[in-house]
C-alpha positions as CSV (number, residue, x, y, z in Angstrom):
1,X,-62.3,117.7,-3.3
2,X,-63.6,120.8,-5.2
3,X,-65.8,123.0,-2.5
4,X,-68.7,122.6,-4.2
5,X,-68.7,118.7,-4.4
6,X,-68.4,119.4,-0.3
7,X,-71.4,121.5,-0.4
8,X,-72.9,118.8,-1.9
9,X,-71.9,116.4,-0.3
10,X,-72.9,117.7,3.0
11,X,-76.7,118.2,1.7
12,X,-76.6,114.4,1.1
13,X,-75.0,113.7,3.7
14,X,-78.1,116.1,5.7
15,X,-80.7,114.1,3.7
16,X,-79.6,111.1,5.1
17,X,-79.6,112.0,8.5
18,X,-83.2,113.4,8.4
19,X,-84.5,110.0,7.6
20,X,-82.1,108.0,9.6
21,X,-82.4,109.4,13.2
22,X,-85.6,109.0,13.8
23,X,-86.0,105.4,13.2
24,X,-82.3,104.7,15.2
25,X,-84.2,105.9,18.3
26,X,-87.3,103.5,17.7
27,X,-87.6,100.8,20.4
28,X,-87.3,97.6,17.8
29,X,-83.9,99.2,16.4
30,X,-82.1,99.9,19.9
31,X,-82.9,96.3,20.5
32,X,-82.1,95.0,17.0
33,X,-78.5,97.3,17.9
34,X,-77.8,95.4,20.8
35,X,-78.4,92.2,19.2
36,X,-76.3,92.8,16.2
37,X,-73.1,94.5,18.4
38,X,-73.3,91.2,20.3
39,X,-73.2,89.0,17.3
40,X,-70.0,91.1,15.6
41,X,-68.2,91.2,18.4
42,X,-68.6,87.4,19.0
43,X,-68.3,86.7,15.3
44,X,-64.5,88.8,15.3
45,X,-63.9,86.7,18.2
46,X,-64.5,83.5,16.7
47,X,-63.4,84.2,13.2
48,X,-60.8,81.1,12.6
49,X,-64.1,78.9,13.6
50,X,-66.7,80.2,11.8
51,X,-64.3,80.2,8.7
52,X,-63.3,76.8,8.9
53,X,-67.2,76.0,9.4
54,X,-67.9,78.3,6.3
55,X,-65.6,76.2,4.1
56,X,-67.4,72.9,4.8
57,X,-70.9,74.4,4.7
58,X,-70.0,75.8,0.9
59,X,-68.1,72.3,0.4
60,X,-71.8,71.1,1.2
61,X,-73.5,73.5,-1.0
62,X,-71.7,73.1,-4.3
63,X,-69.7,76.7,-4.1
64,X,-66.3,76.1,-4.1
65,X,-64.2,78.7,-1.5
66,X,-60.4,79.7,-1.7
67,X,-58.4,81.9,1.3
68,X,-56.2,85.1,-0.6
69,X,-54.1,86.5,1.8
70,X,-52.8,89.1,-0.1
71,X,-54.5,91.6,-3.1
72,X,-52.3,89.7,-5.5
73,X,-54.0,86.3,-4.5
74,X,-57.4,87.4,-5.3
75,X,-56.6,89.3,-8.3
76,X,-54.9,85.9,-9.7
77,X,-57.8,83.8,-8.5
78,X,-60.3,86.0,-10.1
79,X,-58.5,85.9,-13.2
80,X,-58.3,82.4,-13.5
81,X,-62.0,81.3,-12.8
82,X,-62.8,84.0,-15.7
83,X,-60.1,83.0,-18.4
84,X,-61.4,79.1,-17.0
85,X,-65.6,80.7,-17.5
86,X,-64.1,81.2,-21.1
87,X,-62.1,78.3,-22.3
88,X,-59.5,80.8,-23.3
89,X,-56.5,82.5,-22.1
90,X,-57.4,85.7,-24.4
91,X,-60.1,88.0,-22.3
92,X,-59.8,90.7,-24.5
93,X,-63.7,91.7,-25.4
94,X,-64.9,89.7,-22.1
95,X,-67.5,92.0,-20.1
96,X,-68.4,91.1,-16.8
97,X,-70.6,92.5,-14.1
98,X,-70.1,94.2,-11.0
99,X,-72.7,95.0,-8.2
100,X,-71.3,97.7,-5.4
101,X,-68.3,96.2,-3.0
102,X,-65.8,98.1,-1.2
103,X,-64.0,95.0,-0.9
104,X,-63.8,94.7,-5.2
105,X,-62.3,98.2,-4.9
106,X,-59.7,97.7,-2.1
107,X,-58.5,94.6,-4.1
108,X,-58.3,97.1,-7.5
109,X,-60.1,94.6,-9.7
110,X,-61.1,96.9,-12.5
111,X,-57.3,97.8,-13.0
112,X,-56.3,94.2,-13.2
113,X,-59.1,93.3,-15.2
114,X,-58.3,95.9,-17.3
115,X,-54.7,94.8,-18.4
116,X,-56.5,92.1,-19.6
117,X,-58.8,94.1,-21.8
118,X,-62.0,93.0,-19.8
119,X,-64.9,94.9,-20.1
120,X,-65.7,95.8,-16.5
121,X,-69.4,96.9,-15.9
122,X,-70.6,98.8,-13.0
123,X,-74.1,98.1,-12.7
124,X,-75.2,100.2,-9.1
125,X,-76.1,103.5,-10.6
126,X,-73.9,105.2,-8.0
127,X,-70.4,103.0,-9.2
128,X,-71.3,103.7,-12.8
129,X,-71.4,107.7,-12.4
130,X,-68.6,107.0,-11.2
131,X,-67.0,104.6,-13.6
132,X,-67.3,107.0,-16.4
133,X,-67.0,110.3,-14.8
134,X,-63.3,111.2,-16.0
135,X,-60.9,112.3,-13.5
136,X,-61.6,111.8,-9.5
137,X,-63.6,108.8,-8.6
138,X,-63.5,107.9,-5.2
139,X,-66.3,107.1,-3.6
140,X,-67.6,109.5,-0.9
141,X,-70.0,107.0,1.1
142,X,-70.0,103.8,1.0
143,X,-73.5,103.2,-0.3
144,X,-73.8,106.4,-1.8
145,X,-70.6,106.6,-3.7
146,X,-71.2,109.7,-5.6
147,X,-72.7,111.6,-3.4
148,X,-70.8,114.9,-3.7
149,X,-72.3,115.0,-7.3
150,X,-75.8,117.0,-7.9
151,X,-77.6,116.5,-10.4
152,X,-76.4,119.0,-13.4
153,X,-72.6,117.4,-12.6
154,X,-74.1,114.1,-13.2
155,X,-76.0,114.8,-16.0
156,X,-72.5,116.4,-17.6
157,X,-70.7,113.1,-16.6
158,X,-73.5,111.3,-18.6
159,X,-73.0,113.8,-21.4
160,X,-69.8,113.7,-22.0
161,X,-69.7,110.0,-21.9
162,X,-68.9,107.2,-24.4
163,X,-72.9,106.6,-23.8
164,X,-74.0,108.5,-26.8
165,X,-76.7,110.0,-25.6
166,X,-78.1,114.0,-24.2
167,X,-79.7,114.1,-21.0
168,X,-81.2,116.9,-19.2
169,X,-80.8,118.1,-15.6
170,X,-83.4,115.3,-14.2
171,X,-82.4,112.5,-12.1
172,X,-85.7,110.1,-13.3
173,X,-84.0,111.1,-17.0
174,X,-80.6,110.0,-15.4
175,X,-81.4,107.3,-14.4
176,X,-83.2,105.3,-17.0
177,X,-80.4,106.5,-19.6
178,X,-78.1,104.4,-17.3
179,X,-80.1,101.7,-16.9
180,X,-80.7,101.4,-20.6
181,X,-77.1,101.5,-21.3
182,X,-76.0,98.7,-18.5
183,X,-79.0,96.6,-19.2
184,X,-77.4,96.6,-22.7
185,X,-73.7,95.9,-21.9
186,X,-75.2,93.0,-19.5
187,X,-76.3,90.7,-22.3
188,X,-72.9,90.3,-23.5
189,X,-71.5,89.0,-20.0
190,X,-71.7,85.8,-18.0
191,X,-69.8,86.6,-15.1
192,X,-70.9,88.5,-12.3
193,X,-68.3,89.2,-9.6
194,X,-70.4,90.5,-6.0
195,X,-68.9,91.4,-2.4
196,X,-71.3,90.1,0.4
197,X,-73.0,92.0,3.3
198,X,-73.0,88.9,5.4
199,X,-71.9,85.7,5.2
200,X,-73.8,82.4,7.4
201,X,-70.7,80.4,7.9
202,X,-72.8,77.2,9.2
203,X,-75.4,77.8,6.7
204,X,-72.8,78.1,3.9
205,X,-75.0,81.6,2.9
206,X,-74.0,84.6,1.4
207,X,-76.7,87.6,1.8
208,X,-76.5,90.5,-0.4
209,X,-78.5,93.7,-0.1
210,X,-80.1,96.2,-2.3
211,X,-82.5,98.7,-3.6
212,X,-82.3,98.9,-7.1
213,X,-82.3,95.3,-8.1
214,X,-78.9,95.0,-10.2
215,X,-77.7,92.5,-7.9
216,X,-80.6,90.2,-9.0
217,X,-78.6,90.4,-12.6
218,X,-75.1,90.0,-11.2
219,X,-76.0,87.0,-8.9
220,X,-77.8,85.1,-12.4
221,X,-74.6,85.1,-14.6
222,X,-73.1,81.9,-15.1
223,X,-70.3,82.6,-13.1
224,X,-71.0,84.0,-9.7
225,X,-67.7,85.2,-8.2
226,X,-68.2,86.4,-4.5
227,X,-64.8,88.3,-2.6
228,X,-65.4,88.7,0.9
229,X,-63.2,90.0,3.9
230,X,-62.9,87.2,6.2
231,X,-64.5,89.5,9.0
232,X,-68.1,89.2,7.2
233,X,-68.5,86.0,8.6
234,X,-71.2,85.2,11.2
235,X,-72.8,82.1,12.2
236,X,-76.3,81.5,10.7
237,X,-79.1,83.0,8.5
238,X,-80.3,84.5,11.2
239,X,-77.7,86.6,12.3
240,X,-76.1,87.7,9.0
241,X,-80.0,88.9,8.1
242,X,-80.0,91.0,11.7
243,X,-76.6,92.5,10.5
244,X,-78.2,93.3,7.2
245,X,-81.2,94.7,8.7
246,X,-79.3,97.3,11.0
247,X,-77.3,98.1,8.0
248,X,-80.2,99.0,6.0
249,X,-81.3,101.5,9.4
250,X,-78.3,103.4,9.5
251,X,-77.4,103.1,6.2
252,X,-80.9,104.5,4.6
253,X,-83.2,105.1,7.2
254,X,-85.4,102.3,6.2
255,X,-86.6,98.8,8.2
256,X,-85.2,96.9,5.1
257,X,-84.0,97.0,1.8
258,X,-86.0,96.6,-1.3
259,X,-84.3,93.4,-2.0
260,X,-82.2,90.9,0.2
261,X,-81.1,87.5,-1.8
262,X,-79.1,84.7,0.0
263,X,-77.2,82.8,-2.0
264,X,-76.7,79.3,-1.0
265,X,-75.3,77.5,-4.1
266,X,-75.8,77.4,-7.5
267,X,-79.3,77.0,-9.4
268,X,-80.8,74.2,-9.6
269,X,-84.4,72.3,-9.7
270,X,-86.1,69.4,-8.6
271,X,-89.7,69.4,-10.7
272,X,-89.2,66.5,-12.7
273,X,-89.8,63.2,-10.4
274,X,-87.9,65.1,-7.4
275,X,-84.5,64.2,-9.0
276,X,-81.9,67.4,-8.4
277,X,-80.7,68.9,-11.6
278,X,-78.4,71.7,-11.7
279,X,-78.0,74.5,-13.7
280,X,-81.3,76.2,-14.1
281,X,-81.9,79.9,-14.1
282,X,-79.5,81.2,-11.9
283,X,-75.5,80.9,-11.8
284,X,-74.2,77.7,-13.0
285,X,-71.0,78.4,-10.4
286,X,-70.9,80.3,-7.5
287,X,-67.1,80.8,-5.7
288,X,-66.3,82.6,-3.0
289,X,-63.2,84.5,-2.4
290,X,-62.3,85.1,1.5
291,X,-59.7,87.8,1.7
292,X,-57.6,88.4,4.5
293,X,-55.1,91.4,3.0
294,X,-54.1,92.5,6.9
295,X,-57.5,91.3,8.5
296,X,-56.2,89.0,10.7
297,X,-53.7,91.5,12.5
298,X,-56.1,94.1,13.0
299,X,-58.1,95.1,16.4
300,X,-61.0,93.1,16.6
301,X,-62.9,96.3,17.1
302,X,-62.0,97.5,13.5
303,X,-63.5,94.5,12.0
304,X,-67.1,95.0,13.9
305,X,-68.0,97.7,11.5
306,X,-71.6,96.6,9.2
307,X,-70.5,99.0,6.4
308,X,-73.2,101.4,6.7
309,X,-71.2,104.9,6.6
310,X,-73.4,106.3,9.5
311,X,-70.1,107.5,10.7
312,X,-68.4,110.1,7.9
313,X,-72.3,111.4,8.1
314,X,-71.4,113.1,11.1
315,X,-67.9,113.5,11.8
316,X,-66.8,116.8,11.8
317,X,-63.5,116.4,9.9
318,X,-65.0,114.6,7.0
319,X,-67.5,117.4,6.4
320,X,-65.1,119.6,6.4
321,X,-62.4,118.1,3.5
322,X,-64.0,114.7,2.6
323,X,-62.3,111.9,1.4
324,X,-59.2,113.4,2.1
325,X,-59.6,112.1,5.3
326,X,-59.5,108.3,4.8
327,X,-57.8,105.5,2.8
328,X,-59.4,105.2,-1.0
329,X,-62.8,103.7,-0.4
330,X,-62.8,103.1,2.8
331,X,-63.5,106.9,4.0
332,X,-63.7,108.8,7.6
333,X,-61.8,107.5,10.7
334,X,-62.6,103.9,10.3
335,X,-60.7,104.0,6.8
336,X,-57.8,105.6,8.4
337,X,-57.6,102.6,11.3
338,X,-58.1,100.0,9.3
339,X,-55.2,101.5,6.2
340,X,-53.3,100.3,9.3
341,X,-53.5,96.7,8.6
342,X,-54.6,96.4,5.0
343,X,-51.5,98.7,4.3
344,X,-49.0,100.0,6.6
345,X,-47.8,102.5,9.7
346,X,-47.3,105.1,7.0
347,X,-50.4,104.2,4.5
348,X,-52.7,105.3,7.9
349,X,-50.5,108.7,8.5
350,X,-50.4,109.8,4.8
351,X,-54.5,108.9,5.5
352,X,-55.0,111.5,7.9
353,X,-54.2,109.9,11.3
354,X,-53.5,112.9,13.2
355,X,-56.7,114.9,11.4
356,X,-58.9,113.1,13.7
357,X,-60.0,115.5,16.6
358,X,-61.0,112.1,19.0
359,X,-64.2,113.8,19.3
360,X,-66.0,110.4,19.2
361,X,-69.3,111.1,17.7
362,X,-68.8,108.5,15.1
363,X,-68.8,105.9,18.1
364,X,-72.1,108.0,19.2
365,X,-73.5,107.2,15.7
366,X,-72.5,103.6,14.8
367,X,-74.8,100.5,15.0
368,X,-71.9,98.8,17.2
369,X,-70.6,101.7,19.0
370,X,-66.8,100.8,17.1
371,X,-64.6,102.8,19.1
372,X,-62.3,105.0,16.1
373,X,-61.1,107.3,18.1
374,X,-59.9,105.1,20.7
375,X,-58.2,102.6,17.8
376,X,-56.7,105.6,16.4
377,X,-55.0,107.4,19.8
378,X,-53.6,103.9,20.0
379,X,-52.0,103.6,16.4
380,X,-50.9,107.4,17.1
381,X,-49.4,106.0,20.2
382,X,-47.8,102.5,18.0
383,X,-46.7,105.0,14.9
384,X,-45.2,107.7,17.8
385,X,-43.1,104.7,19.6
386,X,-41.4,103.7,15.8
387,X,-40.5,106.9,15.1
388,X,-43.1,107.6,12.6
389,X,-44.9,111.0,12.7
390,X,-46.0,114.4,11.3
391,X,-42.9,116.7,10.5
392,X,-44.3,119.3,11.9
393,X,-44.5,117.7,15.2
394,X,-40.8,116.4,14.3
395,X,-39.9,119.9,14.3
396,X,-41.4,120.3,17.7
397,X,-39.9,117.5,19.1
398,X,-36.3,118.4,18.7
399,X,-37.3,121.7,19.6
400,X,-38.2,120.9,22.8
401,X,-35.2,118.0,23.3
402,X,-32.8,120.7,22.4
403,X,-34.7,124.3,23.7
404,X,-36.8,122.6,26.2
405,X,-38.8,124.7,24.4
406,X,-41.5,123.9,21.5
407,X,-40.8,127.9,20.5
């Protein structure tokens, strides 16, 4: 990262902590905190229920689910409900809609789709800076993806876009220019492809959160895809909406988000004589996509984290160098532990393993106290025992076996 996309990034990052730590220390959140660390440490530890639970609750519902273990599994899966949503093995020319997902990005979507000469639209205004921004794109927070960017970069990014259009150094200005444009795009798609904040297995719910209403678009398109890391399960309403709620807290440092939909099947209506007819307003089809992709061999404390990014907020190392200390989109220490399982012993060293001081103040700062620094000591620990390290600490090594001496 350039220094001044740190500079900015650590203003936003400043921002967000203003708002967020006051209401953290209100009364109704430490208890809300307790509640939710409760429920994602019971959910990890009943995963293989509440999935099995989740499939026959969506069975119920009318959304049809499918298990990929691997990237390669959902990428084919997703391929074939949309070449199926067409009637035609040709997608070239096909747009379809995206709302914010980590998950979407860890499983490269936009690069498959893009072999196949889909039109993939970012539609959080965040993802679609950027989408079009040329060169580095990785996101920087996990709800606020381009947050290293002020506003005269971003108004260059739009500028120099395939948008066609000038805008000033105003974020109000910004903002509508991209809204105009992916409002536009939207009416040539009818798939909508969505990650999940939460997911109600004995409900057979998926609840999605957001500010800026895009969602409400993506959810509507005849096709509602939904790809989901088998650790966003919980099990009811209730529960997945507590999750979301804490989220929202440490995420934003507001109660709740300006919109919260939970998606229990597709549209449907029953205003003429009570009879149940389908395929109203809303998504004709609504699948969900659990992905495992190394999930199910990780720590159970990895998989308690709500997604919130409270964490690279305040770590020391990530203000420092930024995403250079994590795996792709999945940033800070909690990236680097779980590169462990969704890649390899190597992916989490090459991810900064050892650039973690073991300070701990993420664990100070997250909504269910996930222990990183503990998770990564021990991976240092399983990486040191199969011979896989640093080379400078190589060097030191045989120093000392041969010198007893690290001089």
């Amino acid at each position: 990262m350039k220094e001044n996309e740190l500079e900015t990034m650590r203003k936003s990052f400043k921002t967000a902590n203003d708002r967020t730590n006051h209401i953290m220390k209100e009364p109704k959140s430490l208890e809300l905190k307790e509640k939710v660390q409760n429920i994602r440490k019971d959910s990890i530890n009943n995963n293989e229920e509440l999935y099995k639970t989740a499939c026959e609750s969506f069975k119920r519902n009318g959304i049809d689910s499918f298990f990929a273990s691997t990237i390669e599994d959902a990428q084919d899966k997703i391929v074939d409900l949309i070449k199926e949503n067409a009637e035609d093995e040709d997608l070239s020319g096909v747009t379809v809609t995206k709302s914010k997902s980590n998950t979407l990005r860890e499983i490269k979507i936009e690069d498959c789709l893009d072999e196949y000469g889909v039109n993939f639209l970012a539609t959080d205004l965040g993802d679609r800076i950027l989408q079009i921004k040329e060169g580095y794109n990785i996101p920087i927070h996990p709800t606020c993806p381009a947050a290293h960017l002020d506003v005269h970069e971003i108004a260059n990014v739009i500028n120099n876009s395939e948008m066609n259009v000038h805008v000033e150094d105003d974020a109000h200005e910004i903002m509508q220019a991209v809204k105009k444009d992916v409002l536009n795009q939207m009416k040539d798609s009818d798939v909508g492809i969505s990650g999940a904040n939460s997911i109600a297995a004995e409900d057979g719910s998926i609840i999605l959160i957001h500010n800026e209403g895009n969602i409400n678009h993506v959810i509507s398109k005849k096709l509602h895809i939904v790809v989901a890391g088998i650790d966003k399960l919980v099990p009811s309403i209730e529960d997945a909406i507590s999750v979301a709620k804490l989220e929202t807290i440490y995420a934003t440092g507001s109660h709740v988000t300006s919109y919260m939909n939970i998606v229990s099947g597709p549209s449907k209506t029953a205003d003429i004589e009570k009879k149940l007819f389908k395929n109203m307003y809303g998504a004709e089809k609504v699948v969900v996509i659990f992905l495992d992709n190394g999930r199910s061999k990780a720590f159970n404390e990895c998989l308690w984290c709500v997604g919130c990014g409270n964490c690279v907020t305040v770590c020391p190392v990530y203000n420092v160098i930024g995403s250079d200390f994590g795996y792709e989109n999945y940033v800070g220490g909690r990236g680097v532990a779980f590169s462990d399982f969704i890649g390899d012993h190597d992916t989490s060293l090459k991810s900064g393993l050892f650039k973690c001081t073991l300070c701990g103040i993420c664990t100070e700062n997250c909504p269910v106290s996930l222990p990183t620094n503990a998770i990564i000591e021990q991976l240092r620990a399983n990486n040191n025992d199969l011979g896989i390290f640093l080379e400078p600490h190589s060097l030191i090594k045989d120093k000392i076996k041969d010198h007893n001496s690290p001089f």
